[in-house]
C-alpha positions as CSV (number, residue, x, y, z in Angstrom):
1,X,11.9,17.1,4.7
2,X,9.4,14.3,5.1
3,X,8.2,12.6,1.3
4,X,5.3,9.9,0.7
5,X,5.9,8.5,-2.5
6,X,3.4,6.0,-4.1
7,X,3.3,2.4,-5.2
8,X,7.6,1.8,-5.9
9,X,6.6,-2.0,-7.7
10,X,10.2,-2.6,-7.6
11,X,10.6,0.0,-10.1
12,X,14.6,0.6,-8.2
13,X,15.8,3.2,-11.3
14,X,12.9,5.3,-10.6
15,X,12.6,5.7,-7.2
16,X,16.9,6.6,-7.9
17,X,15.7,9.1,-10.1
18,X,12.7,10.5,-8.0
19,X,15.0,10.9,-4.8
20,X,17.7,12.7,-7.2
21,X,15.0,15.5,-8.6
22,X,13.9,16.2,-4.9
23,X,17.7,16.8,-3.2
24,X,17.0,14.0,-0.7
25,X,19.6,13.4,2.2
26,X,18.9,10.2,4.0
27,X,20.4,12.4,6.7
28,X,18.3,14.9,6.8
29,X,15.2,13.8,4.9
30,X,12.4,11.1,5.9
31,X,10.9,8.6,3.0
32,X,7.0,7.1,3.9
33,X,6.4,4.6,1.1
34,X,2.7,4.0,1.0
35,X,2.8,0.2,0.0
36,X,3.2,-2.3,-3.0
37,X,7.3,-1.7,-2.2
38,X,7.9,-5.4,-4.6
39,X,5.6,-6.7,-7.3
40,X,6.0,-7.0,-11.0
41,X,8.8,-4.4,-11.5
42,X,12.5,-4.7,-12.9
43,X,14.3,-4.9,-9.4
44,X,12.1,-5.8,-6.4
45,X,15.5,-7.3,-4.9
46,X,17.2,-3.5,-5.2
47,X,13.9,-1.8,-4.8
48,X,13.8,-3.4,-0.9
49,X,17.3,-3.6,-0.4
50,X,18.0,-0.3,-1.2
51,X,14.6,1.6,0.8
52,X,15.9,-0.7,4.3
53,X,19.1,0.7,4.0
54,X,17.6,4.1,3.4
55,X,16.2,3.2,6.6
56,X,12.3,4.4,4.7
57,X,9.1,3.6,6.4
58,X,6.3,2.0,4.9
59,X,3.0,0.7,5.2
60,X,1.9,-2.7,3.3
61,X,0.7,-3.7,0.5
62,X,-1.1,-6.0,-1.4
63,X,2.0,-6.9,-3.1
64,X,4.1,-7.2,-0.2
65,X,1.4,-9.1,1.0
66,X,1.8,-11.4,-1.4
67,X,5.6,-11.5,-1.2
68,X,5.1,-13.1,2.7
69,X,2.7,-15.9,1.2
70,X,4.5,-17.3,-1.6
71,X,7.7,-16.8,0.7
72,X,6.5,-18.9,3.3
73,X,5.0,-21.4,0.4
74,X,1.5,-20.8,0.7
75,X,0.9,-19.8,-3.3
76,X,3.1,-20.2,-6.5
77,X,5.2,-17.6,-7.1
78,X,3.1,-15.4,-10.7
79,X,5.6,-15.0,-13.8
80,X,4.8,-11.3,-13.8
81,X,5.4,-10.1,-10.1
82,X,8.8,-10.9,-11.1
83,X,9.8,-12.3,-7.3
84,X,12.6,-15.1,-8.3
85,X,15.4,-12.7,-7.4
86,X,14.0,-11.8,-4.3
87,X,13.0,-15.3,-3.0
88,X,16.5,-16.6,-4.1
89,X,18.4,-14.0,-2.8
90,X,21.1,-14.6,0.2
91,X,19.8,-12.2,2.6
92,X,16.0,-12.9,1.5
93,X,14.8,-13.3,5.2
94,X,16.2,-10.3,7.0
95,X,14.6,-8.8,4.2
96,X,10.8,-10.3,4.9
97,X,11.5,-9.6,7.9
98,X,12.0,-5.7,7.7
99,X,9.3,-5.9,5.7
100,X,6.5,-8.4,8.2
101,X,7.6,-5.4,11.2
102,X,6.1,-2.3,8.8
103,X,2.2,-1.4,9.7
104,X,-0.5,-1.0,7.6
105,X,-1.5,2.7,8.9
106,X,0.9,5.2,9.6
107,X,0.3,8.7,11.7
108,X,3.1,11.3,10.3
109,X,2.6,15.0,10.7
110,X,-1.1,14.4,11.2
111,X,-1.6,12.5,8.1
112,X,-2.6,8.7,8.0
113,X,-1.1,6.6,5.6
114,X,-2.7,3.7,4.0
115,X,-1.7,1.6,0.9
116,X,-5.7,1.2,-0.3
117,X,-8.2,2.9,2.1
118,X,-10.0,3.1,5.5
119,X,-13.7,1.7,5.4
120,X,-16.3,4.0,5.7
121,X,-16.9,3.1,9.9
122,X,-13.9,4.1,11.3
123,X,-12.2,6.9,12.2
124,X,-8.4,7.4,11.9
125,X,-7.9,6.2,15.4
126,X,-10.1,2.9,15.0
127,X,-8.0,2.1,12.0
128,X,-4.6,2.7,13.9
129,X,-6.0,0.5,17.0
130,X,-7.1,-2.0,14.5
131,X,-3.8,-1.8,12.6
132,X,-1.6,-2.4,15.3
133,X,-3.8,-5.6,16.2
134,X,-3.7,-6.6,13.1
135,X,0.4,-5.6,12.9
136,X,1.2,-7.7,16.1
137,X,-0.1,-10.9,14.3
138,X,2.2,-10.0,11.0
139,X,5.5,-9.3,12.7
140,X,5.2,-12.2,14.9
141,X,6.4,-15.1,12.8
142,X,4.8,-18.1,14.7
143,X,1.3,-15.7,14.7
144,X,2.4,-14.8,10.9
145,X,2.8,-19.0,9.9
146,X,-0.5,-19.4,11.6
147,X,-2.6,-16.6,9.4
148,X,-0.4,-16.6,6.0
149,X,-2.2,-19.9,4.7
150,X,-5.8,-18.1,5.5
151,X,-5.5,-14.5,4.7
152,X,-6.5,-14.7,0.8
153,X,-9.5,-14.4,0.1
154,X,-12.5,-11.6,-0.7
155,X,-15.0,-12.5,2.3
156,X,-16.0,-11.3,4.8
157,X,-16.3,-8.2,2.9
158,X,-18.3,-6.3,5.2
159,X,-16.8,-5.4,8.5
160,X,-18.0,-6.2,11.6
161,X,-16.6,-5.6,15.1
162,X,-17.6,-9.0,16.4
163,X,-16.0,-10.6,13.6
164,X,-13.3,-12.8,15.0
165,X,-10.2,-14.9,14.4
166,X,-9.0,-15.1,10.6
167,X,-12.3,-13.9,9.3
168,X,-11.6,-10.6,11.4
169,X,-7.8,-10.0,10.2
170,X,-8.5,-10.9,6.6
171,X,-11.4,-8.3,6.6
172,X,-9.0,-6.0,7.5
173,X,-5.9,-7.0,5.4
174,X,-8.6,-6.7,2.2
175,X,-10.0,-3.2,3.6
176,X,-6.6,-1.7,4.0
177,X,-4.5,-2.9,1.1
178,X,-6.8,-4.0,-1.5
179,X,-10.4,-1.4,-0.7
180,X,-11.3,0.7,-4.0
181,X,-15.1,0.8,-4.1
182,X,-18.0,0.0,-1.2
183,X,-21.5,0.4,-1.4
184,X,-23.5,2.3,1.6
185,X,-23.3,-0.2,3.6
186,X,-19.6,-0.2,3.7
187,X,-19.6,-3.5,1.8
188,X,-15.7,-3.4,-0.6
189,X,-16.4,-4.7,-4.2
190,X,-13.0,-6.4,-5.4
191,X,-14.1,-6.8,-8.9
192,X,-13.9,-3.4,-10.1
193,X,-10.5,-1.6,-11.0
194,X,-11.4,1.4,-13.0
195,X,-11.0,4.9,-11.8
196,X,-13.8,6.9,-9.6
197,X,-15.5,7.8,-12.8
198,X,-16.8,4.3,-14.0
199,X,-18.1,2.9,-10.4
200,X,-20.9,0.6,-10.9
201,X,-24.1,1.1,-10.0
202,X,-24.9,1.4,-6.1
203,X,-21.4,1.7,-5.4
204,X,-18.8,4.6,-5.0
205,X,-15.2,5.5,-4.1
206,X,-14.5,4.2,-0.4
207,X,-13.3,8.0,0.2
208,X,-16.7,9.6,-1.5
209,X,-19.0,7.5,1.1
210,X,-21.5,9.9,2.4
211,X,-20.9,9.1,5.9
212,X,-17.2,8.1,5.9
213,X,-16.0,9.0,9.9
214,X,-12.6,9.8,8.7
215,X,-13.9,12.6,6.6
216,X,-11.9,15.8,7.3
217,X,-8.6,13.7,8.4
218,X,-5.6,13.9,6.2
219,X,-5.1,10.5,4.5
220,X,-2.9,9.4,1.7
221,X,-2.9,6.4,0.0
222,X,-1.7,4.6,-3.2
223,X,-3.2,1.4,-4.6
224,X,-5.2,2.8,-7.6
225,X,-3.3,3.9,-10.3
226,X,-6.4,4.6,-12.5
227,X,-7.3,7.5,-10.4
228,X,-4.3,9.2,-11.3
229,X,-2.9,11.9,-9.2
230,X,-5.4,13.3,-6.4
231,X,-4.1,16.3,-4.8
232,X,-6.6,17.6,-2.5
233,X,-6.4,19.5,1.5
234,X,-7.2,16.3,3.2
235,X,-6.8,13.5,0.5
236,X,-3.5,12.5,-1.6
237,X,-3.6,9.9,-4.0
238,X,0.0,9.1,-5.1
239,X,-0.2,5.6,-7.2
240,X,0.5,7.5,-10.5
241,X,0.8,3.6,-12.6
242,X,4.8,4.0,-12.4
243,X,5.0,0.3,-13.0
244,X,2.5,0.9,-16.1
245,X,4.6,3.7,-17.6
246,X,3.4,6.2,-15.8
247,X,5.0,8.4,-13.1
248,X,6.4,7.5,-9.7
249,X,4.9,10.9,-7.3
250,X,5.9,12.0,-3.7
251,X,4.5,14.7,-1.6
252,X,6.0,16.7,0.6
253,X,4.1,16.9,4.4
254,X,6.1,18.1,7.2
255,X,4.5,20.9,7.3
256,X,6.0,23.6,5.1
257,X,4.8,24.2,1.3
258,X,2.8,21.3,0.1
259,X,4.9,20.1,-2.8
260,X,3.8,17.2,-5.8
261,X,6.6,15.9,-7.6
262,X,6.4,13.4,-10.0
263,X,9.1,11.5,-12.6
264,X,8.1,9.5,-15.4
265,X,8.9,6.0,-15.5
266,X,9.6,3.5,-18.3
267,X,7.1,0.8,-18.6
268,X,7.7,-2.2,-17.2
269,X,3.9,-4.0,-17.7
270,X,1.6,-3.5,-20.7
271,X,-2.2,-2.8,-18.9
272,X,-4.1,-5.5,-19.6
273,X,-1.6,-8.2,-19.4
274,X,-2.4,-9.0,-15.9
């Protein structure tokens, strides 16, 4: 059996309990993590450790993103995504380096994986070309040292194919591990966290636009845990807030049943406190 599970946020114990209520066999069952593996949980050590050895696939993050920057002393590590065991551990960089060779879109049993979203432009085949461009620079550690001290940042947040050099790969960094909202011209808000319900005027979910070429492909994504659990033919949402005290979800796609399961999770962050 193949599973997606959602945003882990080094929440080890319920990921443990998750794989438990499904039966999984790391020899017979696949794991696709859809991002945000570390960041702010109990055990982002364990959480990585444990998913490598499980030999799990992922996509990245924002968080993960992060982990590479501060790792590579870029930005000071944040009190609340809970890193210092990570960054101190012994076997710290065969760990980032597991995680720099994972993509940020996936193609498993037709579905795309994605930690936040696709922009509204492309179709699931532009966003796999532009992911592996984008992949080459990240698993490459002299191209990686290069981008790492220019890939924060909210502009340009409008994509363009002639865009070029940083400004190009940090457009796409923001559009696949940090998009929630864009307007019609494709243009990704980063200010607004809420769920679907409470976009602000003039924009709307990056999955909603009107003319998204994706439409009709299977994604899944995680990301945004205020939309709760979206279950739909072509569109799972699976970041259920377990870090927040919500639930940790996976889905079952290899083709048989479809099949949600969720497990709650203790809360680890108050919302609000970041």
């Amino acid at each position: 059996m193949d599973w997606l599970v959602g945003d882990l946020q080094g929440c080890d114990a319920a990921l443990r309990r998750l794989l438990n209520t499904v039966g999984f066999s790391p020899s017979r069952d696949r794991l696709w993590l859809l991002g945000d593996l570390v960041g702010r949980g109990p055990d982002s050590l364990a959480t990585l450790r444990w998913v490598r050895d499980l030999d799990a696939q992922a996509v990245l993050g924002n968080h993960d993103l992060n982990l590479l920057v501060v790792a590579a002393g870029h930005r000071a590590a944040q009190p609340q995504d809970r890193l210092g065991g990570l960054l101190s551990a012994p076997d710290r960089d065969e760990l980032l380096h597991w995680l720099a060779q994972q993509p940020l879109v996936r193609r498993v049993h037709g579905w795309l994986l994605v930690h936040a979203g696709l922009l509204p432009g492309w179709t699931g085949e532009q966003a796999l070309a532009l992911s592996d461009a984008l992949s080459k620079v990240l698993s490459d550690p002299g191209q990686r040292a290069t981008f790492l001290p220019q890939m924060m940042g909210n502009e340009p947040a409008l994509w363009h194919p002639d865009l070029q050099g940083a400004e190009r790969l940090r457009c796409l960094v923001n559009a696949f591990t940090r998009l929630r909202f864009v307007d019609l011209q494709g243009r990704m808000d980063f200010a607004t966290k809420e769920g679907s319900d409470r976009a602000p005027p003039g924009l709307m979910p990056w999955f909603d636009h009107p003319e998204r070429a994706s439409a009709g492909e299977p994604i899944a994504f995680g990301h945004w845990s205020t939309l709760g659990l979206i279950d739909r033919p072509t569109l799972l949402a699976l970041d259920t807030g377990c870090v927040w005290g919500g639930c940790l979800s996976a889905a079952r796609i290899d083709g048989g049943r479809r099949e949600i399961v969720q497990v709650r999770c203790d809360q680890a962050l108050r919302p609000g406190t970041v």
